[in-house]
Backbone atoms as SQL, in Angstrom:
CREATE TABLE atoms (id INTEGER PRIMARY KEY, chain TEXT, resi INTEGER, resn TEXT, atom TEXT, x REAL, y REAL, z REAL);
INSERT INTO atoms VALUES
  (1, 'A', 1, 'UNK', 'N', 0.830, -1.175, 0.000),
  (2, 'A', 1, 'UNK', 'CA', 0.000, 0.000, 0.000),
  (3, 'A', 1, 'UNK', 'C', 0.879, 1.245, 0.000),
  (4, 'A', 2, 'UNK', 'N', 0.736, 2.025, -0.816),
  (5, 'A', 2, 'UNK', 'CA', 1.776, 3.195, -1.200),
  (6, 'A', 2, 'UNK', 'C', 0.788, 4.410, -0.068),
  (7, 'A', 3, 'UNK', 'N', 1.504, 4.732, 0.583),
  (8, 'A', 3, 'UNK', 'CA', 1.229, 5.405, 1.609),
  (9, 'A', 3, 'UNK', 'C', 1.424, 7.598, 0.876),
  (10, 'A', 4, 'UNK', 'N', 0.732, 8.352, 1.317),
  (11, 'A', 4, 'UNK', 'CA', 1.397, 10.045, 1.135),
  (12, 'A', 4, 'UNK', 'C', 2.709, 10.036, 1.541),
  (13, 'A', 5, 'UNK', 'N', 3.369, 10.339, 1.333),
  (14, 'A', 5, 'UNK', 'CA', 4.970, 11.004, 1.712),
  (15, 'A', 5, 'UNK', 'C', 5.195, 12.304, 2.098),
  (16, 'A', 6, 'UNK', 'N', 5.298, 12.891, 3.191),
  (17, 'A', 6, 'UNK', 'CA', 5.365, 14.300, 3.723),
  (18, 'A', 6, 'UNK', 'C', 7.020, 14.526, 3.176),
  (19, 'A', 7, 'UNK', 'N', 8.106, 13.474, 3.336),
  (20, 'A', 7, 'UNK', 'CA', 9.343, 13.652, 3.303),
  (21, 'A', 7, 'UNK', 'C', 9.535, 14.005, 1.491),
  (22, 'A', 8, 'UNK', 'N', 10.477, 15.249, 1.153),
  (23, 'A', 8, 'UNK', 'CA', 10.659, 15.422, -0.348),
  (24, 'A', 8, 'UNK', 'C', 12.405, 15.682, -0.311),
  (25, 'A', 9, 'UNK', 'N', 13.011, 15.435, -1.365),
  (26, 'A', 9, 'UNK', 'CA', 14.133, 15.188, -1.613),
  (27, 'A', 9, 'UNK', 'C', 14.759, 16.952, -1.392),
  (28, 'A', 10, 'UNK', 'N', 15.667, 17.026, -0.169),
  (29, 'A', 10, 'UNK', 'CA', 16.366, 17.928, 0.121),
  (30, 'A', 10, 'UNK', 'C', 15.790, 18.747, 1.385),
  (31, 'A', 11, 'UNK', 'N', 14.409, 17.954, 2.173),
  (32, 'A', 11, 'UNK', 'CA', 14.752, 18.018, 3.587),
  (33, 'A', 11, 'UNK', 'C', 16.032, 17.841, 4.752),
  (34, 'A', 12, 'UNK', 'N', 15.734, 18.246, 5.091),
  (35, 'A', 12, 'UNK', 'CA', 16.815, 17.153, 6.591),
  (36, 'A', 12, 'UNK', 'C', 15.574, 16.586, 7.428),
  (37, 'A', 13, 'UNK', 'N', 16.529, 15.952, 7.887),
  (38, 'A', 13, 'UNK', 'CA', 15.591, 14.515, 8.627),
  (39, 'A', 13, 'UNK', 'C', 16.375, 14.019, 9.359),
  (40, 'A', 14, 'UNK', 'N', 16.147, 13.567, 10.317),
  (41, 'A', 14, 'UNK', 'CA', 16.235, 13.136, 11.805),
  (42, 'A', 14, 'UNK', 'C', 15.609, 11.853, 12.049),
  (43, 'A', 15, 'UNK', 'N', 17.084, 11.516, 12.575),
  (44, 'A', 15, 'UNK', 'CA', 16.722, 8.992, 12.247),
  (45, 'A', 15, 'UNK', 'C', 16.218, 8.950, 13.573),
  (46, 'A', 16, 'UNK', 'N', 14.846, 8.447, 13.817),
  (47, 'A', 16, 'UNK', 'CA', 14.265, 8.272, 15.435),
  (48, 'A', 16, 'UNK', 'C', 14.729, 7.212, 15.465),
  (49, 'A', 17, 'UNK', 'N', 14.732, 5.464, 15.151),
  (50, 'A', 17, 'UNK', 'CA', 14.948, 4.572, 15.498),
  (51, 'A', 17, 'UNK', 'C', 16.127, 3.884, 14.598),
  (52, 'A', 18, 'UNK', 'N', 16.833, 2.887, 14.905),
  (53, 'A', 18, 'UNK', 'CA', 17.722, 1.949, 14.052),
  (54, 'A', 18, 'UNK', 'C', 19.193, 2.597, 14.740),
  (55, 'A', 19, 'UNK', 'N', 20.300, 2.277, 13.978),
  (56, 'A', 19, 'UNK', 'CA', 21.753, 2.241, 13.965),
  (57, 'A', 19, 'UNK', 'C', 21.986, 3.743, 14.143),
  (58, 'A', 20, 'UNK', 'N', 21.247, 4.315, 13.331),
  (59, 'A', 20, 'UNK', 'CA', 21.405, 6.040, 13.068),
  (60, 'A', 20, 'UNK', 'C', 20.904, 6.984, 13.774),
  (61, 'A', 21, 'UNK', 'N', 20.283, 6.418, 15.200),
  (62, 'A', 21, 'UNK', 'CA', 19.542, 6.811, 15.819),
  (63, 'A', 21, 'UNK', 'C', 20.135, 8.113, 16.456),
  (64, 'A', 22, 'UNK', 'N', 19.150, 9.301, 16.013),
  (65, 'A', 22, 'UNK', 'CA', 19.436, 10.661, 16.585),
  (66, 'A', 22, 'UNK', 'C', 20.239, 11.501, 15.609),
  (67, 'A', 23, 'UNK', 'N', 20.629, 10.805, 14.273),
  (68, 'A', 23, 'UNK', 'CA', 21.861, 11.722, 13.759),
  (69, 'A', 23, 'UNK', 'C', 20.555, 12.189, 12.770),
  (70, 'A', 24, 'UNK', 'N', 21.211, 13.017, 12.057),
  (71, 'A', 24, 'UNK', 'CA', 20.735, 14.195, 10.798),
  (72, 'A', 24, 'UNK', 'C', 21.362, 14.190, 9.483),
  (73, 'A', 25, 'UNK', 'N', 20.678, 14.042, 8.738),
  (74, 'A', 25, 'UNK', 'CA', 21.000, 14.279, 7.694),
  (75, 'A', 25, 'UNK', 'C', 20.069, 14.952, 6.362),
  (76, 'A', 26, 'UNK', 'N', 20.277, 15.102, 4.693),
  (77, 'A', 26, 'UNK', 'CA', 19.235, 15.245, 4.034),
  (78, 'A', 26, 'UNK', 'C', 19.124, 14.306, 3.133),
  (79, 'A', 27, 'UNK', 'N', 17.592, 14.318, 2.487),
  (80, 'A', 27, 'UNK', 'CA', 17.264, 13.683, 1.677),
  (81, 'A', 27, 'UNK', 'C', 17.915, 13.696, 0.355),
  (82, 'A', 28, 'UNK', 'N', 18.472, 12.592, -0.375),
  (83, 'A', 28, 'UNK', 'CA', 19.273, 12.461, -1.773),
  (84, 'A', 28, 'UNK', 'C', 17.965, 12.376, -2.347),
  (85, 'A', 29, 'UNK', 'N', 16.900, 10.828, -1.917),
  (86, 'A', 29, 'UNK', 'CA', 16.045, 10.207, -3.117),
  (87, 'A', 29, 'UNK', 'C', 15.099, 10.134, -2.208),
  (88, 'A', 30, 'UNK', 'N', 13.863, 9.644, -2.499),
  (89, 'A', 30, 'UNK', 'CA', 12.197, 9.366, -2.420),
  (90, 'A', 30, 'UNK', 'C', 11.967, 8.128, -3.037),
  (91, 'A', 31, 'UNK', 'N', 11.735, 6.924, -2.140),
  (92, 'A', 31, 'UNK', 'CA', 11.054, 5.988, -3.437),
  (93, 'A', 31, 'UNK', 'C', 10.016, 5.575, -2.575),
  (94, 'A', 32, 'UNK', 'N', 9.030, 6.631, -3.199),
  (95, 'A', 32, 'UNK', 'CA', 7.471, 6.427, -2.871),
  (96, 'A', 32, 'UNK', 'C', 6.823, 4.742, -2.689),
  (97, 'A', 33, 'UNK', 'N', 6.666, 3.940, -4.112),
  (98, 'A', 33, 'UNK', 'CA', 6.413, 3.084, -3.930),
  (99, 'A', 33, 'UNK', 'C', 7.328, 2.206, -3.030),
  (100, 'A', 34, 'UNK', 'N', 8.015, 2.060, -2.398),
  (101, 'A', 34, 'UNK', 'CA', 8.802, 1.040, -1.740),
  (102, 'A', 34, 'UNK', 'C', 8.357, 1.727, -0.035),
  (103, 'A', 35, 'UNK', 'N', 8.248, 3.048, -0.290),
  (104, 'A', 35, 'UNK', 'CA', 8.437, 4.019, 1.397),
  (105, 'A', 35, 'UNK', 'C', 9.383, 3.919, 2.269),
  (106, 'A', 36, 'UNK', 'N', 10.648, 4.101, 0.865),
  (107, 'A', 36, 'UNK', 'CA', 11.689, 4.122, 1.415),
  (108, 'A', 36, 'UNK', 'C', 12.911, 5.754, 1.242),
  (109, 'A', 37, 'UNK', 'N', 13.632, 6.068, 1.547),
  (110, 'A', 37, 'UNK', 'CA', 14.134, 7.350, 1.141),
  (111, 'A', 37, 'UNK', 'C', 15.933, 6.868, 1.780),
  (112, 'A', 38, 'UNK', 'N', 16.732, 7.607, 0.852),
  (113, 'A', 38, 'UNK', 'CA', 18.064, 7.422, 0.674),
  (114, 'A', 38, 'UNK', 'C', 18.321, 8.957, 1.510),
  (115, 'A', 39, 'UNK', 'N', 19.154, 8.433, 2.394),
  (116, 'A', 39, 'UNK', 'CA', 19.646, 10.218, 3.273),
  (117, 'A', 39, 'UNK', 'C', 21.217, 9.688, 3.255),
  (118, 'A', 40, 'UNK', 'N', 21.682, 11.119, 3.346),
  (119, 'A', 40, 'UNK', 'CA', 23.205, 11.278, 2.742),
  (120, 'A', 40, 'UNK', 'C', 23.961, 11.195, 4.269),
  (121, 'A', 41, 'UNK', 'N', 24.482, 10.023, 4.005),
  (122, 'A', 41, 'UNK', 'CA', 25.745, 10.101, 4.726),
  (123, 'A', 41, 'UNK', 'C', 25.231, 8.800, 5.880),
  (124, 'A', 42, 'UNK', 'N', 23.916, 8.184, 5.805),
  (125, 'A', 42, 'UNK', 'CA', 23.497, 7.554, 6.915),
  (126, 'A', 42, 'UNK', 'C', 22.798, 6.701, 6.049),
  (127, 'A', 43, 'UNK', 'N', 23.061, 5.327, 7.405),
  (128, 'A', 43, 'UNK', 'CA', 22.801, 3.880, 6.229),
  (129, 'A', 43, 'UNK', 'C', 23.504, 3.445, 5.583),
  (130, 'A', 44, 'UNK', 'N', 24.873, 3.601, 5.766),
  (131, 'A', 44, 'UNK', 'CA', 26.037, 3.132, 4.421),
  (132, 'A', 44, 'UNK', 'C', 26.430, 1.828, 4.727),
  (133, 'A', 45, 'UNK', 'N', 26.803, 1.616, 3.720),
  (134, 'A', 45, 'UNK', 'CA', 26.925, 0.047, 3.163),
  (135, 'A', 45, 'UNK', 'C', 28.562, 0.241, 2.721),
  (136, 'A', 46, 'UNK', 'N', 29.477, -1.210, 2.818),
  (137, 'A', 46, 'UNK', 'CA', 30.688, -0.952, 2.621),
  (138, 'A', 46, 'UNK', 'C', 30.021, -1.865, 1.022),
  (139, 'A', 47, 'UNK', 'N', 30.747, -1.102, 0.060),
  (140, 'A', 47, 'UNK', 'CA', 30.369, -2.332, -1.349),
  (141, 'A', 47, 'UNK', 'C', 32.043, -2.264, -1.772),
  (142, 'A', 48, 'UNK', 'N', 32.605, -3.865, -2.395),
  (143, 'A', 48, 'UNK', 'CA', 33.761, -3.783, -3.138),
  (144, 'A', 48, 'UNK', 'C', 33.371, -3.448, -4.257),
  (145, 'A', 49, 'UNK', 'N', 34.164, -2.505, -4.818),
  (146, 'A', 49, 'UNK', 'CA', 34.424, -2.480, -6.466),
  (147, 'A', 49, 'UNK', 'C', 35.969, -3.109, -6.665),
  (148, 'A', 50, 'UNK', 'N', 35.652, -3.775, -8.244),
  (149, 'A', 50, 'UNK', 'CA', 36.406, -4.540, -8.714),
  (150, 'A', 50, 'UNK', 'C', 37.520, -3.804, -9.936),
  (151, 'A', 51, 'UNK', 'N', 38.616, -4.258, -9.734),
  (152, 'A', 51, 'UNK', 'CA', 39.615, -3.772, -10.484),
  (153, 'A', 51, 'UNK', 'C', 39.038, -3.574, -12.389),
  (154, 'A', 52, 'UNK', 'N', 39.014, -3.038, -13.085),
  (155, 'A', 52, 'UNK', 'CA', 38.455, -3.056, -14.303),
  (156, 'A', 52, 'UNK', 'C', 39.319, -3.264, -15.338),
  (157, 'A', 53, 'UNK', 'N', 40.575, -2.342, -14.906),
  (158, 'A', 53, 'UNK', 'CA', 41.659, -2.634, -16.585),
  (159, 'A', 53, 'UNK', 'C', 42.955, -2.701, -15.425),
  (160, 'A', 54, 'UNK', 'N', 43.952, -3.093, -15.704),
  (161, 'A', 54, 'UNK', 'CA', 45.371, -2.777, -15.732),
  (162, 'A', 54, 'UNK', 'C', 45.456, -1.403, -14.611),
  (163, 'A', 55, 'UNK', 'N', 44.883, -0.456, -15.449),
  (164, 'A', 55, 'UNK', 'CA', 44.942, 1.152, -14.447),
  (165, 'A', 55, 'UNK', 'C', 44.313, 0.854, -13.216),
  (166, 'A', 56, 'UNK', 'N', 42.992, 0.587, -13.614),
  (167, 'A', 56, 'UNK', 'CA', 42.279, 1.091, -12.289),
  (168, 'A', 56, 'UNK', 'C', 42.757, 0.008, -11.302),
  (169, 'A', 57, 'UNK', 'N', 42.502, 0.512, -9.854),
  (170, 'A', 57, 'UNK', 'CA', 42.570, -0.280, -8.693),
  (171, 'A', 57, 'UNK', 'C', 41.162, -0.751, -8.140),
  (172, 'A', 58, 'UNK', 'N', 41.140, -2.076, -7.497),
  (173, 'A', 58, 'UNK', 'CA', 39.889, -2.056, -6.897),
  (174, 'A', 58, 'UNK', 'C', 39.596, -1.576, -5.531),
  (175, 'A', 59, 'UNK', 'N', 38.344, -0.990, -5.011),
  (176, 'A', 59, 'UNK', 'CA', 38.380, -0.361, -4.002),
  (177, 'A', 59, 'UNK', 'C', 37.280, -0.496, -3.190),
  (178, 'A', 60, 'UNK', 'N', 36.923, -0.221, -2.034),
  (179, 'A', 60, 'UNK', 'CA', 36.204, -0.254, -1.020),
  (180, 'A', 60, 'UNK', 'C', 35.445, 0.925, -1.165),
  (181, 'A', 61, 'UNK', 'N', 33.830, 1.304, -1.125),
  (182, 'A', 61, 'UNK', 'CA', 32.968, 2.395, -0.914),
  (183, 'A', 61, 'UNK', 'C', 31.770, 2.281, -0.690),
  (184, 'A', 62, 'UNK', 'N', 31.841, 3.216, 0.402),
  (185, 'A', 62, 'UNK', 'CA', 30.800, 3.117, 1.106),
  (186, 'A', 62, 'UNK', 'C', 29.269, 3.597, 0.196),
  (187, 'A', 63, 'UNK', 'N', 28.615, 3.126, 0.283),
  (188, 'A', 63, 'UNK', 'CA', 27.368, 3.307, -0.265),
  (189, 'A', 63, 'UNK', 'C', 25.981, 3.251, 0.800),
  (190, 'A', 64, 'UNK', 'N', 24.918, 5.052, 0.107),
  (191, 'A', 64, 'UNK', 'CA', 24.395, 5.002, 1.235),
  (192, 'A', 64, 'UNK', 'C', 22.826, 4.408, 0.759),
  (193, 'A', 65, 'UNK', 'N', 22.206, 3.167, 1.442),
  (194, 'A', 65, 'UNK', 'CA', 21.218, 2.631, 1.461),
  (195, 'A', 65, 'UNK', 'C', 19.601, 3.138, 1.589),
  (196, 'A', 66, 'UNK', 'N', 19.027, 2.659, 0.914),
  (197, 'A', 66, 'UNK', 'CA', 17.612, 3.628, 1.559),
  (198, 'A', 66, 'UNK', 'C', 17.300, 2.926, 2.957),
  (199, 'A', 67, 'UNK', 'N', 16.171, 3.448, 3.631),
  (200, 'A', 67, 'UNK', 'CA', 15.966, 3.408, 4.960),
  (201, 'A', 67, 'UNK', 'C', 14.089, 3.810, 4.827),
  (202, 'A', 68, 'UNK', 'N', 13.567, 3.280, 5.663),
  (203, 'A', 68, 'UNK', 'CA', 12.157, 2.830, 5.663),
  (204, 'A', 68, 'UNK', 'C', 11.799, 4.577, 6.419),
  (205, 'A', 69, 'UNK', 'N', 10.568, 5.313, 5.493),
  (206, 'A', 69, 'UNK', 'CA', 10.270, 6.577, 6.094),
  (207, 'A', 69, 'UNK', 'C', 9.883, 6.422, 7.162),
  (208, 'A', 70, 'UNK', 'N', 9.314, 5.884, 8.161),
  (209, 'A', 70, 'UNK', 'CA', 8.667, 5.928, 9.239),
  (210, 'A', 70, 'UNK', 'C', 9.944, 5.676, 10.369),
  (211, 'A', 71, 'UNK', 'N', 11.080, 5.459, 9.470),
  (212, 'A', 71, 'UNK', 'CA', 12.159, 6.033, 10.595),
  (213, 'A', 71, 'UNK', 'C', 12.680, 7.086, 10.663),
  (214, 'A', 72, 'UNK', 'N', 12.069, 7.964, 9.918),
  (215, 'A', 72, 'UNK', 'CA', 13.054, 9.434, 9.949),
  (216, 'A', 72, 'UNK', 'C', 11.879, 10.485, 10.565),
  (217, 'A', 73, 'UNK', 'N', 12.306, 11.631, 10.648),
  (218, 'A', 73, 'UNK', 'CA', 10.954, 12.415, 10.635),
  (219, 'A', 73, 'UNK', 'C', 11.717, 13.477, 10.745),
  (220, 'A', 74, 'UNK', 'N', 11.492, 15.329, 10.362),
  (221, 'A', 74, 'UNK', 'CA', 11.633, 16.618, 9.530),
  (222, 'A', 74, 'UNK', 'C', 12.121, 16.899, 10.589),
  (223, 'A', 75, 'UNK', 'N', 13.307, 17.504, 10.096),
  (224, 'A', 75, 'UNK', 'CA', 13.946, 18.264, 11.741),
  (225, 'A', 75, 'UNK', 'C', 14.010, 19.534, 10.992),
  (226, 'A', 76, 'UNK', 'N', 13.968, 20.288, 12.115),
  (227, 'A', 76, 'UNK', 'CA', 13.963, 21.875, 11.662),
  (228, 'A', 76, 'UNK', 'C', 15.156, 22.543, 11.951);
């Protein structure tokens, strides 16, 4: 059930519950149907990237995950 979304991309928002609890950040993305939203800098994920040619190196980066709206809510 796709729920209204008060949260829009380039709030800040404030993590009430989970790992992130209490920190701040803003909105990158919105994904309405899922009711989920991507906030910068919170929720990260370590992902490997893989070496591609000769040049490049492979490397470690953090990547930031979406997170379920009913854990964040509008900080002022």
């Amino acid at each position: 059930m796709i729920q209204k979304i008060k949260i829009k991309k380039g709030d800040v928002v404030k993590v009430v519950t989970g790992d992130d609890k209490g920190k701040t950040g803003k909105v990158l993305k919105v994904l309405p149907s899922r009711n989920r939203a991507v906030v910068e800098g919170l929720n990260t994920m370590k992902k490997h990237r893989r070496a591609r040619r000769t040049s490049e190196k492979g490397e470690i980066v953090s990547v930031a995950m979406p997170m379920h709206i009913s854990n964040l809510k509008l900080d002022k």
